[in-house]
C-alpha positions as CSV (number, residue, x, y, z in Angstrom):
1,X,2.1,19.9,19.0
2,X,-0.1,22.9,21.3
3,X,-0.8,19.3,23.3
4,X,2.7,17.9,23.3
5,X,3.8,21.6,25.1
6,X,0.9,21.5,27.6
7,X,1.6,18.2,28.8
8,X,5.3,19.7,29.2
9,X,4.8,22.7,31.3
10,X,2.3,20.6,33.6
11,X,4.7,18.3,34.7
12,X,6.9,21.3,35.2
13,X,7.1,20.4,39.0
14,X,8.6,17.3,38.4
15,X,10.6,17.8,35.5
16,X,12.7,20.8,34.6
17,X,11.8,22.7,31.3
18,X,14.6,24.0,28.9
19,X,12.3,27.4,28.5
20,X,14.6,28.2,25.1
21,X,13.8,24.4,24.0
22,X,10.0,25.3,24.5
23,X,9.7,28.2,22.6
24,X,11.8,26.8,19.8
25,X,9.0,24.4,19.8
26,X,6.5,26.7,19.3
27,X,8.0,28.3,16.9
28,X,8.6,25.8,14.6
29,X,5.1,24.8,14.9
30,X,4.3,28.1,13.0
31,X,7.1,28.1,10.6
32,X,6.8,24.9,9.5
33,X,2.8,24.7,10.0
34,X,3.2,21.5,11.5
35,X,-0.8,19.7,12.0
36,X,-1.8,16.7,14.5
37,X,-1.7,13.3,12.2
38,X,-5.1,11.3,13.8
39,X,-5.1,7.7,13.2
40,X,-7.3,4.8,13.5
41,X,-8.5,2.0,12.7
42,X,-10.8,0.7,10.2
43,X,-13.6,-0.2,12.7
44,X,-13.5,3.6,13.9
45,X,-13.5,5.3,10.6
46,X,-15.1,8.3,9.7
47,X,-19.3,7.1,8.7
48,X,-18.1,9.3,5.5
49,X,-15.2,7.8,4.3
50,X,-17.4,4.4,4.4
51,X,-19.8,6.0,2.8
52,X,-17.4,7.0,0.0
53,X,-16.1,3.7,-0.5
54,X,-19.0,1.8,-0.7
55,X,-20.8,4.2,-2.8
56,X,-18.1,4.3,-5.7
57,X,-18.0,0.2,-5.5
58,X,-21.6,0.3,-6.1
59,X,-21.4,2.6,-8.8
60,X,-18.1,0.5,-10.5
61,X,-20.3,-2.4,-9.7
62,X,-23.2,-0.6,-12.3
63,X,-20.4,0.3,-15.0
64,X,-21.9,3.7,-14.1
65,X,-18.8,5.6,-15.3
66,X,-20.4,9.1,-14.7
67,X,-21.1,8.2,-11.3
68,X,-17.9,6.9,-10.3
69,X,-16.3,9.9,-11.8
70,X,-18.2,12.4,-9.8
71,X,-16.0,10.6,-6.7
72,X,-12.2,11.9,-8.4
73,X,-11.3,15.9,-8.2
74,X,-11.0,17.4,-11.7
75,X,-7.3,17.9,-10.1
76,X,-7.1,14.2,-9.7
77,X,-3.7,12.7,-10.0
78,X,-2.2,9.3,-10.1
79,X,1.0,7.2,-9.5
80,X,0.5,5.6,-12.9
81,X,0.4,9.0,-14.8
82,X,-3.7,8.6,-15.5
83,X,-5.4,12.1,-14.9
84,X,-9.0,12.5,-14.7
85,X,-10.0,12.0,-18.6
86,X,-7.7,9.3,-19.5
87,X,-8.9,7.3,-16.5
88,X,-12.2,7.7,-17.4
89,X,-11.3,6.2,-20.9
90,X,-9.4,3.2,-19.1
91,X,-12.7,3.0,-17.4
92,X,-15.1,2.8,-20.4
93,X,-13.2,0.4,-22.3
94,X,-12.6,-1.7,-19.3
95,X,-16.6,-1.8,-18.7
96,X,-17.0,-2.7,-22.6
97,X,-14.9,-5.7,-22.4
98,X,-16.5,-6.7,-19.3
99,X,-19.9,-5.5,-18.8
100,X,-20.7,-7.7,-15.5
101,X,-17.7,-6.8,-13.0
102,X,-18.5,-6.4,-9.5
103,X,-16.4,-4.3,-6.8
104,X,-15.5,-4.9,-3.4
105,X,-13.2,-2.5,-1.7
106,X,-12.1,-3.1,2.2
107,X,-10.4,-0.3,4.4
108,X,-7.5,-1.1,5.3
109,X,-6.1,1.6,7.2
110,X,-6.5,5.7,7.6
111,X,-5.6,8.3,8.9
112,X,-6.2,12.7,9.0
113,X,-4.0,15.2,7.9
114,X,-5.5,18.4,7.9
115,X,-8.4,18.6,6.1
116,X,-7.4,15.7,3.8
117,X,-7.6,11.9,5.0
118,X,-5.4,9.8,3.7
119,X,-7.3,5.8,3.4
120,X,-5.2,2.5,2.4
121,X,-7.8,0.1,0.4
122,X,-7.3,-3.3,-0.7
123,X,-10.3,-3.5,-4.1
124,X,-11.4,-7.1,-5.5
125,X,-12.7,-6.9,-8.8
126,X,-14.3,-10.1,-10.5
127,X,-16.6,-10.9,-13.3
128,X,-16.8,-12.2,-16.9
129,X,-16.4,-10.5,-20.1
130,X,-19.3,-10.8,-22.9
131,X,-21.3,-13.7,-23.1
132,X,-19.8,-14.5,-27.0
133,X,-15.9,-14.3,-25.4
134,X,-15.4,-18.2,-24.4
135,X,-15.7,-17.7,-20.8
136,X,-13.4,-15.5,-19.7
137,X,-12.9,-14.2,-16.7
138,X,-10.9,-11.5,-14.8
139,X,-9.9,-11.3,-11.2
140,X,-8.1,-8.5,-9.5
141,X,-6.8,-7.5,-6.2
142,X,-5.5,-4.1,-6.2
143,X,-3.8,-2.3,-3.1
144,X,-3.9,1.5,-3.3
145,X,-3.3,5.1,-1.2
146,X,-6.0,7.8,-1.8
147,X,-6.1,11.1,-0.3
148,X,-9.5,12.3,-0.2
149,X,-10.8,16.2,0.2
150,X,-14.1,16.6,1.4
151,X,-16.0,14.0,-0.9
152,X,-13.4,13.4,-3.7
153,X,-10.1,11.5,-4.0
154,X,-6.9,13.8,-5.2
155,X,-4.6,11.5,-5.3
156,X,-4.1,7.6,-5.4
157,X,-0.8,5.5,-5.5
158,X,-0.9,1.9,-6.4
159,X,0.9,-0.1,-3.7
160,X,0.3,-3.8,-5.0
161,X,-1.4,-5.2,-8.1
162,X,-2.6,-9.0,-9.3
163,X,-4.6,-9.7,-12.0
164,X,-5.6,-13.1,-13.4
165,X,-7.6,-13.7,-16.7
166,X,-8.7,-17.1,-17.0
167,X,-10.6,-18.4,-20.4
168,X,-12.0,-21.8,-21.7
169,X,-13.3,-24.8,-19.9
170,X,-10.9,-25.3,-17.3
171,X,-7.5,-22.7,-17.6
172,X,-4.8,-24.0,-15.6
173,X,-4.1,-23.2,-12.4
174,X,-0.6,-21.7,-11.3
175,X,1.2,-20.7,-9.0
176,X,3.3,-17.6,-9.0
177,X,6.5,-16.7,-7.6
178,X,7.7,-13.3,-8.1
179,X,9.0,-10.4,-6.3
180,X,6.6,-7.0,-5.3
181,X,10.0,-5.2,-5.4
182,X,13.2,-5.2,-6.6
183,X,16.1,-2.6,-6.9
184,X,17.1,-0.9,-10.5
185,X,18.8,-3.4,-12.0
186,X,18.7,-6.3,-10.5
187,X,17.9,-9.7,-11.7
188,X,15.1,-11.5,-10.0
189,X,13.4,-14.8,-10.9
190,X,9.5,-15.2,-12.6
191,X,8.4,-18.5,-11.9
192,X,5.2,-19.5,-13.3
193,X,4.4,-23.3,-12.4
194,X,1.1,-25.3,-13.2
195,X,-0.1,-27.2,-10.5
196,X,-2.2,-30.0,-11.8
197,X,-0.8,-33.3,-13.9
198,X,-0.3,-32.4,-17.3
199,X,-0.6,-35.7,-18.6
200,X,-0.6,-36.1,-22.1
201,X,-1.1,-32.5,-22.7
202,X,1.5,-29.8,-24.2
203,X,1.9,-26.4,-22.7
204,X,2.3,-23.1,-24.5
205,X,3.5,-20.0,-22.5
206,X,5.0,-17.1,-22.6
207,X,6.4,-14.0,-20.0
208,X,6.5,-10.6,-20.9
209,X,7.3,-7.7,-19.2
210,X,6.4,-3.7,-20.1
211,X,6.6,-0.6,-18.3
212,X,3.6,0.7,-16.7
213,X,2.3,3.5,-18.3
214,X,-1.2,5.5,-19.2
215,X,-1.6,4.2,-22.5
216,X,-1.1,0.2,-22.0
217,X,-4.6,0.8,-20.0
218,X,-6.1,1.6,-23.3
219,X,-4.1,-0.6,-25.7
220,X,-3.7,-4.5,-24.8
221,X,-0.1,-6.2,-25.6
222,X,-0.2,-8.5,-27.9
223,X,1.7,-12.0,-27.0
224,X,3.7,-14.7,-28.8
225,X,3.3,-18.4,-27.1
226,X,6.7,-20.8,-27.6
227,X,6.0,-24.6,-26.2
228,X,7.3,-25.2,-22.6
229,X,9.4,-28.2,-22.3
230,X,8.0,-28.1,-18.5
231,X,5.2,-27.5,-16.5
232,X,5.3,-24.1,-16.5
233,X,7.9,-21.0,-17.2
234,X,11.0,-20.4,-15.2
235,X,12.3,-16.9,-16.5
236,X,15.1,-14.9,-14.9
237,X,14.2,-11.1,-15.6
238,X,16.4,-7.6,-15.4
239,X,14.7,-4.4,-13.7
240,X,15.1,-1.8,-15.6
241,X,17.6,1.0,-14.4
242,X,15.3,3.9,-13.8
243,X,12.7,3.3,-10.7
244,X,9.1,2.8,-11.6
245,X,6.5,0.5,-11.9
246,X,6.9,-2.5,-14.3
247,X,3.7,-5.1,-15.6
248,X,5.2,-8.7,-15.1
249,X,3.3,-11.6,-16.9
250,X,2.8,-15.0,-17.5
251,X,0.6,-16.6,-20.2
252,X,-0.2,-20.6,-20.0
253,X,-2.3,-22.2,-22.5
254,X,-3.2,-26.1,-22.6
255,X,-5.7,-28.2,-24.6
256,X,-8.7,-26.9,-22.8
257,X,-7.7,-23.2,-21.3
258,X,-5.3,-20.3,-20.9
259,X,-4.3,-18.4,-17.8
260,X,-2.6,-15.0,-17.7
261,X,-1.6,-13.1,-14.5
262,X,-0.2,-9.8,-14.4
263,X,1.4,-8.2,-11.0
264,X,2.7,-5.1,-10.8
265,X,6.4,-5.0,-9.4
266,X,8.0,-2.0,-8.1
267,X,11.4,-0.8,-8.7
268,X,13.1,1.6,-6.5
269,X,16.4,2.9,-5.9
């Protein structure tokens, strides 16, 4: 703001000042404690926010809970409702299903405010689960807001979420068609279609939809398959009529694999 005035009463000469509109300027600045907003891009940020990043994916990548916890203020909060000790829970049992996951985060954009930078991520997390599980395996491409003091993230919103478990010898592939967003109560369309010949095989499926919420980290869904008379499900779903953020998913089995896939879809107003 002190820059935005300077520039104005140099080119004073050229153009004509409203003095009352200057001072009201200035003091709004105080009133309101209005601060400078720096932002860049991710080739120009800060060697320390980087740092910070690649640090926690190499402790995530460890299953080294107490090190990746040291990152997150005990004042942590989150847009799921997870504080500090029930995501460290999430964490643990997480890391016992799947020992062997492996982290990748990638800035996408930041920005300062204050003392506090604000970074936009987008995290790939892959790997299998124990070796006695049948193969399965779990990608995950998660798009997230953290506001970071000094060396610890405060805060983090989830912006986007996918998540695909895949087990047996060779889970169908699909291809998913749903909305990231939709408004409180409106209907939207799930399509989840398998893209290889079926053949002489039968499908089993299923789409199920819950409300995300702290305690589904810790406490898997349990699901009922029907038999698909296609090659794949075609659901037409509700949002519910409060905003928040809803788990959308589609379960295919056939002969020789199952695929699930989990996005997160927000509802707003």
């Amino acid at each position: 703001m002190s820059n935005l005035i300077n520039l104005l009463l140099r080119r004073s000469h050229v153009v004509r000042v409203n003095r009352k509109l200057t001072f009201f300027l200035l003091a709004l600045s105080f009133i309101t404690g209005w601060q400078c907003v720096h932002a860049s891009t991710p080739a120009n940020a800060p060697p320390a926010l980087k740092n910070l990043l690649a640090q926690i994916d190499t402790a995530a990548s460890k299953g080294d809970v107490k090190a990746v916890m040291q990152y997150y203020s005990p004042n942590f909060t989150h847009s799921d409702g997870l504080t500090r000790p029930n995501m460290e829970k999430a964490l643990v049992s997480l890391w016992q299903r799947y020992p062997k996951l492996r982290y990748s985060t990638q800035l996408q954009s930041w920005k300062t405010q204050g003392n506090v930078t604000i970074a936009e991520t987008v995290t790939q997390i892959s790997g299998l689960a124990s070796a006695n599980s049948q193969n399965i395996g779990l990608n995950t491409t998660i798009r997230s807001r953290q506001r970071i003091s000094g060396s610890q993230i405060i805060q983090q919103d989830i912006l986007s979420e996918r998540t695909q478990l895949t087990s047996g010898a060779k889970p169908p592939q699909l291809d998913i068609k749903l909305p990231q967003q939709v408004k409180v109560g409106q209907l939207y369309s799930f399509d989840a279609i398998v893209q290889e010949p079926l053949g002489e095989d039968y499908l089993l499926g299923a789409a199920l939809e819950e409300p995300v919420k702290p305690e589904k980290y810790l406490a898997p869904t349990s699901v009922n398959l029907e038999l698909l008379s296609a090659g794949g499900l075609f659901k037409v779903g509700k949002a519910p009529a409060t905003p928040g953020s809803q788990w959308v998913s589609a379960v295919i089995m056939r002969g020789d694999g199952t695929t699930m896939v989990t996005q997160r879809v927000q509802v707003v107003k």
